[in-house]
C-alpha positions in Angstrom: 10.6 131.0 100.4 11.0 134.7 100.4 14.7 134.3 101.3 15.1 132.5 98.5 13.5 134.7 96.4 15.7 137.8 98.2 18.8 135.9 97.6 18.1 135.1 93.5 17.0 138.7 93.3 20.1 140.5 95.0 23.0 137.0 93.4 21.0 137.8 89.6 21.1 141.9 90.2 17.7 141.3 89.0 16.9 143.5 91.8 19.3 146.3 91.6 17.4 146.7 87.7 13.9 146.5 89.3 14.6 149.0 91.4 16.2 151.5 89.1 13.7 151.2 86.8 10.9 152.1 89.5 13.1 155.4 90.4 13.3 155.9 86.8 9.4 155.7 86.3 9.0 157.6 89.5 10.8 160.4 88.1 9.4 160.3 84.9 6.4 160.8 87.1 7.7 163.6 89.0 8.2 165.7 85.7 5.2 165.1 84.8 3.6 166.8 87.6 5.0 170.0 86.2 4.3 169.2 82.3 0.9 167.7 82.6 -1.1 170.8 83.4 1.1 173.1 81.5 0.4 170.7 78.6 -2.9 171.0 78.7 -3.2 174.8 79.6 -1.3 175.4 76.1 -3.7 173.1 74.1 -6.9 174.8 75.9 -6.0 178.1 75.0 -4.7 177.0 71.8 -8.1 175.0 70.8 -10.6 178.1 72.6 -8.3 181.2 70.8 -8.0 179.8 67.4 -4.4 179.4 67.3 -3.6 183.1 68.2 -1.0 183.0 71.3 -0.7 186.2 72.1 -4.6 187.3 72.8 -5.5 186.9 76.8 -7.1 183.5 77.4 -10.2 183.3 78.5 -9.5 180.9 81.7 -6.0 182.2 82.1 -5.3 180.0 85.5 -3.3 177.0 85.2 -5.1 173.8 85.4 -3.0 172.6 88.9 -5.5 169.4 89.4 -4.5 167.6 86.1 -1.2 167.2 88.4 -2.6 164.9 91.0 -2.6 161.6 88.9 1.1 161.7 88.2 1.4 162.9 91.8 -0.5 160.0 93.3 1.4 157.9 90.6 5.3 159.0 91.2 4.7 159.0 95.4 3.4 155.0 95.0 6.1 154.2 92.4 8.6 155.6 94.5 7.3 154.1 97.7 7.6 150.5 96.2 10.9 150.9 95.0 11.9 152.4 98.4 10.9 149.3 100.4 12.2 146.7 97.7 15.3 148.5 98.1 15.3 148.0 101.9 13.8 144.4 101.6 16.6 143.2 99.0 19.5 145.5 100.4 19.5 146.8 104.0 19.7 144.0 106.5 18.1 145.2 110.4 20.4 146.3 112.7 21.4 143.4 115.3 19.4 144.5 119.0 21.9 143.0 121.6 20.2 140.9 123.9 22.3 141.5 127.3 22.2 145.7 128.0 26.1 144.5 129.5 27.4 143.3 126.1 26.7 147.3 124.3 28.6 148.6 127.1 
């Protein structure tokens, strides 16, 4: 059964789009590690300051652990799409069975 599913997916490219789109979402992801707490470091010092960006925030350290959910996100994305990609597209290499025949 899962050969036949293998073979519709990689005959239909159905595959190939599945797993772009999960690199895609992974890197989406991956940007967001750096945008997420930068995002919300603006809009803290923003909403505590009263709109005045050039007075010394109060917590002036980035907030590094709103970067863990896209983190833990863009690592399991991109793992998934990794072994569809060697399911659908990278075939095991052949083990010879007589040591002569390699020779």
């Amino acid at each position: 059964m899962l050969e036949r599913l293998k073979s519709a997916l990689t005959k239909s490219y159905v595959g190939a789009i599945a797993v772009g789109w999960l690199v895609a979402q992974g890197l989406i992801d991956v940007s967001s590690i750096i945008v997420a707490p930068v995002t919300a470091w603006i809009t803290n010092r923003l909403n505590s300051q009263g709109y005045d960006l050039f007075r010394p925030p109060q917590n002036p350290n980035l907030p590094y652990w709103l970067a863990l959910p896209p983190l833990i996100r863009a690592l399991v994305i991109l793992l998934i799409a990794f072994l569809l990609l060697r399911w659908l597209y990278f075939e095991p290499a052949a083990q010879p069975s007589d040591p002569e025949e390699s020779a």
